[in-house]
N, C-alpha and C positions, 0 to 999 in steps of 0.2 A: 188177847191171845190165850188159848189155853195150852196149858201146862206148867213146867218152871222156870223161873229165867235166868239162864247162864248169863254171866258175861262175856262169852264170847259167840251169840245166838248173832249178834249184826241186825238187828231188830230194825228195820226202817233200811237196809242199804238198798233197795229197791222199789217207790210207790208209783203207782200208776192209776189213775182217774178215769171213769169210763160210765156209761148208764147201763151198767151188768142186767140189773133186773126189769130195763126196761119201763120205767115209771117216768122219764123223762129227768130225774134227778141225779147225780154224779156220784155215783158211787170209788170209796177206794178201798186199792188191793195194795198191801202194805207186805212186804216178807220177812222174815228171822231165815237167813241162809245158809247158819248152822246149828239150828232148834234141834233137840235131842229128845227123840219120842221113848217112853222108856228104857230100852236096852240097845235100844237104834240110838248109832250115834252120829251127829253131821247127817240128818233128814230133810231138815230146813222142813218151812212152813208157811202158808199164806195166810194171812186174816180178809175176812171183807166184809166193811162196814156198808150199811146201805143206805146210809143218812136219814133215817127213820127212828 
């Protein structure tokens, strides 16, 4: 995930597995629910790996 990581981001309180890109493989979407994007604060954020 980029950016910094607070301790209170909740990093993982939501992952969900799916073939996002279409290649037949299971991709995951993993959230930080209160990631703080520079001066924004409580934005939350998604990552997604695409197992590649």
């Amino acid at each position: 995930m980029p950016g910094v990581d607070e301790s209170s981001d909740y990093f993982g309180y939501a992952v969900s597995l799916g073939d996002i890109d279409g290649d037949g493989l299971a991709d995951a979407a993993v959230c930080a629910v209160y990631e703080s994007i520079g001066d924004a604060t409580l934005t939350g954020s998604v990552g997604i790996n695409s197992g590649q």
